[in-house]
C-alpha positions in Angstrom: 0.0 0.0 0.0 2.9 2.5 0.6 4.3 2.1 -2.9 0.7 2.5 -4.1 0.3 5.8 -2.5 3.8 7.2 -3.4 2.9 6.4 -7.1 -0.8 7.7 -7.1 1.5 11.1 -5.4 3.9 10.9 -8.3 1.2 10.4 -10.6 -1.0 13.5 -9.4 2.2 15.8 -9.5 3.4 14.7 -12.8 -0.3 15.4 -14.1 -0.9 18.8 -12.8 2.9 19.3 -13.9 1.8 18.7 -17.6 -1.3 21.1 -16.7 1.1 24.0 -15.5 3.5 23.7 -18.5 2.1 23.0 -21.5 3.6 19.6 -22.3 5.4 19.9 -19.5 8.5 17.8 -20.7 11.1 20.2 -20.4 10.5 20.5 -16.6 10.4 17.1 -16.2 13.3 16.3 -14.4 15.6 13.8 -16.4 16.1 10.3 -14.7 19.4 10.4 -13.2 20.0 14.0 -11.7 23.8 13.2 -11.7 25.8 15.3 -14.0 27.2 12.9 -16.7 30.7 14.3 -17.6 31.9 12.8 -21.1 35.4 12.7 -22.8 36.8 11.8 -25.8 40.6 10.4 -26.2 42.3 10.7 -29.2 42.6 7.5 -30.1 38.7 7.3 -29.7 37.9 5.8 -26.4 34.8 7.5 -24.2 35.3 8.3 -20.8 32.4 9.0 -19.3 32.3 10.1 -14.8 29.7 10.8 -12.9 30.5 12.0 -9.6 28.2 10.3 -6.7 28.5 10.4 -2.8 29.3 6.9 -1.9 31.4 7.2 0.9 34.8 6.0 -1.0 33.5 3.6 -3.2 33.4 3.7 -7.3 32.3 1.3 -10.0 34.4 1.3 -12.7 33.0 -0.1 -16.0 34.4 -1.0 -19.6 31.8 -1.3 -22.1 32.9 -2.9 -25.5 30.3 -2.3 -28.7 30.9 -6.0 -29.0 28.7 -9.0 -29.0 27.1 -12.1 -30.6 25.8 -9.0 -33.3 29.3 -8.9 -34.9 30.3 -12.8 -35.6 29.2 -12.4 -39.3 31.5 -14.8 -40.0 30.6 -19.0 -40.6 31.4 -21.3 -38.2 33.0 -18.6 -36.1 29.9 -17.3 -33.2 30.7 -17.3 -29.8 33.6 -15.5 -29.4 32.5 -12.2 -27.9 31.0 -14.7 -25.1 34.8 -16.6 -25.0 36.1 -13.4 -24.7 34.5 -12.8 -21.4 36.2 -15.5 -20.0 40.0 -14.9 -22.0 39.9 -11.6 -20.5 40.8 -12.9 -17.2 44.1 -15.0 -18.1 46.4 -13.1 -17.3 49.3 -10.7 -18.9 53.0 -11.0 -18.6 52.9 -8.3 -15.7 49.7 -9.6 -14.1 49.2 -13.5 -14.3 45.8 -14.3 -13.1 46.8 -15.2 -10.2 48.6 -12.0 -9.1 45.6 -10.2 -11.1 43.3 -11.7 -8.4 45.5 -11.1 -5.5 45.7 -6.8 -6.5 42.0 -7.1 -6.6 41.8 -9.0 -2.9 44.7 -6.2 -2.1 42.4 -3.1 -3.2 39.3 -4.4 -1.5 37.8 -4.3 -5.3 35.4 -7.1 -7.2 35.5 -8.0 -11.0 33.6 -9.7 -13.4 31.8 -9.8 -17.1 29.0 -10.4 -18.9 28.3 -10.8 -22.8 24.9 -10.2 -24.7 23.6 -9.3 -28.5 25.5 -6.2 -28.4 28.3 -6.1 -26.3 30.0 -7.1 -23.4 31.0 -5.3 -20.3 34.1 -5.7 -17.9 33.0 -3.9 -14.5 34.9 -3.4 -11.1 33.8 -2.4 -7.5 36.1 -1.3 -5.0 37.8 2.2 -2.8 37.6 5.1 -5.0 40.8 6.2 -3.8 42.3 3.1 -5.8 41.0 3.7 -9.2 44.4 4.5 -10.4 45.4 1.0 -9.6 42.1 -0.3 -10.9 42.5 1.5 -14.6 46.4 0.4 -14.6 44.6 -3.5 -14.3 42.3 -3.0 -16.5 44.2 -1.1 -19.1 47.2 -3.9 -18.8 44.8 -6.8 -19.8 42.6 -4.7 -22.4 46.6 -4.4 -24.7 48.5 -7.1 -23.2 46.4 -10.2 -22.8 48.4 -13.3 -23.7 47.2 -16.8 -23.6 48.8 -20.2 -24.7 47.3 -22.4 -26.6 47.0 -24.8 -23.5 45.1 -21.8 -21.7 42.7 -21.2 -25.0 41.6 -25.0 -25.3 41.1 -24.8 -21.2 39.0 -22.3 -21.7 36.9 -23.6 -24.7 36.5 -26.5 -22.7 34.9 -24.7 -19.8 32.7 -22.7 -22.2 31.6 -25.8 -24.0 30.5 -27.0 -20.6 28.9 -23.6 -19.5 26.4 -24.4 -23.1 25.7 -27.3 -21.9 25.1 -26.8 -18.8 22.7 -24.1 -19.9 21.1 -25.6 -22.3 19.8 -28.5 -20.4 16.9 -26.3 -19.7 14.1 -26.9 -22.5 13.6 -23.1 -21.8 16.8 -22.1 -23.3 16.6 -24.9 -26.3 13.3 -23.3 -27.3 15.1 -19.8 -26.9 17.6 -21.2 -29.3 15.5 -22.8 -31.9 12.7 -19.4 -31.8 16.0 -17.2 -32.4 17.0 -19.3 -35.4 13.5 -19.4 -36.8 12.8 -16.0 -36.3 15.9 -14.3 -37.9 17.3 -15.5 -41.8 20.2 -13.6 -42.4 21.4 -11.1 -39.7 23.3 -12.6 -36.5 20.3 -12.6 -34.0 19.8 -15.7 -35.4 22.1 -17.5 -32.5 22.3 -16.6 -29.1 25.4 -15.0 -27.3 26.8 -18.2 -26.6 27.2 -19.5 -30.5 25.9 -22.1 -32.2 26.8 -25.4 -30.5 28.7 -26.6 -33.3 30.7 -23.9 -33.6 31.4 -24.4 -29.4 32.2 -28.3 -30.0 34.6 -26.6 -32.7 35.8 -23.6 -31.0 39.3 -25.4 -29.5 40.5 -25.5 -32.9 39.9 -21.4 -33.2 43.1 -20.7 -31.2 44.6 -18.3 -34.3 41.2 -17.0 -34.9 41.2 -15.8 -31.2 44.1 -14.1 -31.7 42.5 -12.3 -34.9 39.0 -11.7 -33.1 41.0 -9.8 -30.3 42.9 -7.9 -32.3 39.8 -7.0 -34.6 37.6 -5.5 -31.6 39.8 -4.9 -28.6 40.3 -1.4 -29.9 39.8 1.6 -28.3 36.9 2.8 -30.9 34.7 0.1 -29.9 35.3 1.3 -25.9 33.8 3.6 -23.3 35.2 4.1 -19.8 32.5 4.7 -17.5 33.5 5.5 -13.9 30.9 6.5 -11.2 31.3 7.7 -7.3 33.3 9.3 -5.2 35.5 10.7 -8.0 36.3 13.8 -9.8 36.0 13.7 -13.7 38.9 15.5 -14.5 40.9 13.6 -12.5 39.3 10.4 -13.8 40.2 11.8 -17.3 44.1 12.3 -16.5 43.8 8.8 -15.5 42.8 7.6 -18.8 44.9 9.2 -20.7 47.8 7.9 -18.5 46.9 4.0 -19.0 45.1 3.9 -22.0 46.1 6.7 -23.9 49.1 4.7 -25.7 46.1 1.8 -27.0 46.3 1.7 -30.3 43.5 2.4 -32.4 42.4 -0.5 -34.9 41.3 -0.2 -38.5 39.0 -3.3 -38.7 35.3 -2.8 -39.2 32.0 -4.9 -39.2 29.5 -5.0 -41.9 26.5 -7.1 -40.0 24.0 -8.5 -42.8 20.6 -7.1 -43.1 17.4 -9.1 -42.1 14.9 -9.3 -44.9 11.7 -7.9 -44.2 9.6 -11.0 -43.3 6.4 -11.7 -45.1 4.2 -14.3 -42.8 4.1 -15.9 -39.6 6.9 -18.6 -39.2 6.8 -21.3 -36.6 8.8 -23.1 -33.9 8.2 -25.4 -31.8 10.2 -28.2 -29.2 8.5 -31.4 -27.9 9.4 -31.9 -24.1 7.6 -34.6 -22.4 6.6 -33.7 -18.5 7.3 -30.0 -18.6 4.8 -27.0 -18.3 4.1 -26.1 -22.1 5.1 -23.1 -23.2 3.6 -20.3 -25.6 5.9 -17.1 -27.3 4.7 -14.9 -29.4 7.9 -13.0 -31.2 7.2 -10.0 -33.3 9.7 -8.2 -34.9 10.3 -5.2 -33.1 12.4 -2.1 -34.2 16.6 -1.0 -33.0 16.4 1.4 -30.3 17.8 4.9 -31.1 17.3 8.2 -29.3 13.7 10.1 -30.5 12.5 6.6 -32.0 8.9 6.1 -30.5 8.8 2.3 -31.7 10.9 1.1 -28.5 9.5 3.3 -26.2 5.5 2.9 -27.3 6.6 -1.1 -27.3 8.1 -1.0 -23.5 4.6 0.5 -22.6 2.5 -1.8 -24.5 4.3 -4.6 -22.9 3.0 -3.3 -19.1 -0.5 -2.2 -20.6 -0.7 -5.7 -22.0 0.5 -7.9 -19.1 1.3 -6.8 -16.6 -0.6 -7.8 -13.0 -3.0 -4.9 -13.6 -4.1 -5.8 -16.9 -7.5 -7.4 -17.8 -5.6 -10.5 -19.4 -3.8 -11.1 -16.9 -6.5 -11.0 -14.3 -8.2 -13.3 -16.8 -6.0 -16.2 -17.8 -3.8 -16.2 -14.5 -6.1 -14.9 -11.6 -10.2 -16.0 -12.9 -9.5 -18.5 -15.3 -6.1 -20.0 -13.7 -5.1 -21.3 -17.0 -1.4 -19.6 -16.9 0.6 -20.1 -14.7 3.5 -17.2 -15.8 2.1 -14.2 -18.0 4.8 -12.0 -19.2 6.2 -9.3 -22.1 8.8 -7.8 -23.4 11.1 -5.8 -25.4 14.9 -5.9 -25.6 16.5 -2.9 -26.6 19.0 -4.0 -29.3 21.4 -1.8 -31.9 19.4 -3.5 -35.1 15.7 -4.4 -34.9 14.8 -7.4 -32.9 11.7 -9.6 -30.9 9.1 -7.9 -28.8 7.9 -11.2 -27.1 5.1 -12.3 -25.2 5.5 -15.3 -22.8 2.6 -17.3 -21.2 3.0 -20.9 -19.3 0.1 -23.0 -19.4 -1.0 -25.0 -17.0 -2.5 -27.3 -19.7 -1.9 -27.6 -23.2 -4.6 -28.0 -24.6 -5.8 -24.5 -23.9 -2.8 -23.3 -26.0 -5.2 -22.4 -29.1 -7.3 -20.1 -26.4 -4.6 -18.6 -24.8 -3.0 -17.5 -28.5 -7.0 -16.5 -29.3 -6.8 -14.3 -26.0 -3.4 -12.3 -26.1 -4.8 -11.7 -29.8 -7.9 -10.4 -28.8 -6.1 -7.9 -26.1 -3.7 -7.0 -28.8 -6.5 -6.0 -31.2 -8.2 -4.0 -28.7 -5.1 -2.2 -28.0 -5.0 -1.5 -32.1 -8.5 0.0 -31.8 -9.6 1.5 -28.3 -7.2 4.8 -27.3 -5.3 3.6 -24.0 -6.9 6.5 -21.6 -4.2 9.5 -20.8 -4.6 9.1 -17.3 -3.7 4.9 -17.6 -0.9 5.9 -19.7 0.4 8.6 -17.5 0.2 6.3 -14.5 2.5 2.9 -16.2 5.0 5.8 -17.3 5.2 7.2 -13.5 5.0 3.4 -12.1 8.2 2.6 -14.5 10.3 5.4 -14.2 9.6 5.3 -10.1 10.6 1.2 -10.2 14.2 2.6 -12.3 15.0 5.5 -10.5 14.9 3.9 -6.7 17.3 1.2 -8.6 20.2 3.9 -9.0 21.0 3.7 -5.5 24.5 2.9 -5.9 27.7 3.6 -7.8 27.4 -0.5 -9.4 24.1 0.2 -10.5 24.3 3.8 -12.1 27.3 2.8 -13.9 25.3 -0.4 -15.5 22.4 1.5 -16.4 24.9 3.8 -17.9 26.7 0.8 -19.3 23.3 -0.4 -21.3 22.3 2.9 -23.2 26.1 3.4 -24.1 26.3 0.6 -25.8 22.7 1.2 -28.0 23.7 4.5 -29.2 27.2 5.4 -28.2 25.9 8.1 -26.1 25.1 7.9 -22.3 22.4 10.6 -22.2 20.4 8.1 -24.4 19.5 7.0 -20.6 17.7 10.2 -19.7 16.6 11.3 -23.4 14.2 7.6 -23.3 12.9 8.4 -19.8 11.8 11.7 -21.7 10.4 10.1 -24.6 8.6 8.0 -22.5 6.4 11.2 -20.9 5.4 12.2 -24.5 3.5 9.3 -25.4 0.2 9.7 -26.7 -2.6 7.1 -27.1 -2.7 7.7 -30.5 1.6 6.8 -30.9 0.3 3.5 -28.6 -2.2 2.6 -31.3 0.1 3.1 -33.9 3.0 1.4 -32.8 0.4 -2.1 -31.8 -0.7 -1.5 -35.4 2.6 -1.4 -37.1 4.6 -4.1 -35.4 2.4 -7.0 -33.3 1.3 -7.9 -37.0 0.7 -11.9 -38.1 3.5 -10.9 -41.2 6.2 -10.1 -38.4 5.3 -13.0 -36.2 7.2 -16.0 -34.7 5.1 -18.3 -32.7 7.4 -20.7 -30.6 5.6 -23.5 -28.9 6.9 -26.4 -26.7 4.8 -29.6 -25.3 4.5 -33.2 -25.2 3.3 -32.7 -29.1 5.2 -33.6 -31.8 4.4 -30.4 -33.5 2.9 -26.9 -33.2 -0.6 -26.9 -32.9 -0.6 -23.7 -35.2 2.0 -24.6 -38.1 -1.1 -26.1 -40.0 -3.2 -23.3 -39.8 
């Protein structure tokens, strides 16, 4: 009931803010109030710093414009994800080892992740050691040096970590929907590669070399350091470690996906495991001012969200889902706008489908009313903004927008865009994306096929 009543506030002073002003969207205060400092190095790497009290403590983040997007090339996906795990091998000055005992010495935490469109390298620790945390980070990102012993080591493990994670029928239908769903561009296989390609990968060792080389450049990098810091001083300390990097000359042409004509199918027999319904339409890149990803965010809470009459219907009333859910991933090219359901039997997977249609439809033809609309955009950007509590979690929110458009103000520019949408951009967005032409329907049960592919 609290968080109720602090939205309904939120909601009443953002509406009579809109009546006071006009549109009222440039009083609207932007999502992170921190001043985002940005700087450019002559060999092309970002530095962004945003100062934040945190009581000696900084997050210090490297974001490379690199991921499962650019492995254009056959037989070679994977890498950006193997990369992940390279990075912490070791250099001639820092084994990795010793690279884990300066960490353990400076009080700080490391790690990765990998998705479509990049991966991130990100560190924790006293703010007053950033200098030593740059001088790591900058060793490894121009002097990482593996055997071939240490590459095949690490295939290995990654070959394990597919299979480990792709035990789950979940992530098999992920794969297979993924495939189905994308032709030509490299969405078509997830971060980890296709499983081939892993099973093959220990014989990459000189393409490794030649992958590094290619993207662990300083144009394809942002520094983004958050806290108790000051950015000029964060900026003298870039150019001291990783001003020498070289910059590359290698670039990435990633193939088009045709525009696709009719609904195209997927489906994974599993015996003994709740079935599972997607609906995947093809949903459009995110760039600053585009309305498509923003409209698409709020069609996915108007449409499922615990509020929403087809929720209360298939989940609640008719208890014929047991998990009712949508979504859209922001990606650098266009992607899937998904909505999930898990049935409890099915059988009803023909009326579930009928359902989410019929809400969809109605969201095609019935205006959303303003004050609905103005209440989902208050609800999210209350649930974001008490996230960036901390120097960890500004930096990743930071992290994700840099990578989609290069520019770390794309954070606070969407949060804008999302208080200028009108029912009539809602309408027209349902109308020009959740279409049957656009449409992958991935199914899994104990049937041998989809119950829709001969329809």
């Amino acid at each position: 009931m609290k968080n109720r009543s602090v939205i309904l506030l939120l909601l009443f002073m953002f509406t009579a803010l809109r009546s006071f002003s006009g549109d009222g969207n440039d009083q609207i205060k932007k999502i992170l109030p921190n001043q985002i400092f940005q700087h450019q190095l002559s060999n092309g790497l970002n530095v962004i710093s945003v100062p934040y009290s945190s009581k000696g403590v900084a997050a210090f983040y490297i974001v490379v414009r690199i991921g499962s997007r650019e492995e254009v090339e056959e037989g070679k996906t994977g890498f950006a994800h193997f990369f992940e795990h390279m990075m912490f091998r070791g250099t001639e000055k820092y084994s990795k080892e010793k690279y884990s005992d300066e960490l353990k010495a400076i009080g700080a935490s490391a790690n990765a992740n990998t998705s479509l469109d990049r991966t991130i390298y990100h560190m924790t620790g006293n703010a007053e050691m950033l200098d030593k945390m740059m001088e790591l980070e900058a060793d490894r990102f121009m002097n990482l040096k593996y055997s071939v012993q240490d590459f095949k080591t690490e295939a290995g493990a990654v070959k394990g970590e597919y299979t480990k994670n792709y035990s789950n029928p979940l992530m098999k239908l992920y794969e297979s929907y993924l495939d189905t769903a994308f032709t030509k561009h490299t969405y078509s296989h997830t971060t980890m590669g296709f499983f081939k390609d892993v099973v093959d990968m220990p014989h990459q060792y000189e393409y490794s070399l030649e992958f590094f080389n290619r993207f662990y450049r300083p144009e394809y990098c942002s520094i983004i350091v958050v806290g108790d810091i000051i950015p000029e001083k964060v900026n003298q300390l870039a150019e001291l470690y990783f001003g020498r990097w070289q910059r590359g000359n290698y670039s990435v042409v990633i193939p088009r996906e045709p525009e696709q004509t009719a609904t195209r199918f997927a489906h994974l027999k599993v015996e003994k495991f709740p079935p599972q319904l997607s609906l995947l339409y093809k949903s459009p890149a995110f760039a600053t001012g585009e309305i498509g990803p923003a409209a698409l965010s709020m069609i996915s809470s108007l449409l499922t969200s615990e509020r929403s009459e087809l929720y209360k219907k298939l989940v609640i009333k008719e208890k014929k889902v047991r998990r009712l859910d949508s979504d859209i991933y922001f990606t650098r090219d266009p992607y899937l706008f998904s909505i999930q359901a898990t049935l409890v039997d099915e059988k009803d997977m023909e009326y579930v489908k009928n359902e989410i249609n019929q809400a969809i439809e109605k969201l095609k033809k019935i205006p959303v009313d303003q004050a609905r609309l103005d209440e989902v955009c208050i609800r999210k950007k209350y649930e974001y903004s008490m996230h960036l509590d901390s120097p960890d979690a500004i930096a990743n929110s930071l992290a994700y927008f840099t990578y989609l458009t290069g520019n770390p103000e794309s954070l606070n520019s969407y949060f804008l865009l999302l208080d200028k949408l009108t029912s009539k951009q809602i309408m027209e967005t349902a109308n020009k994306y959740l279409i049957p032409e656009g449409l992958t329907i991935a199914t899994l049960s104990s049937s041998n096929s989809s119950p829709f592919s001969n329809k």
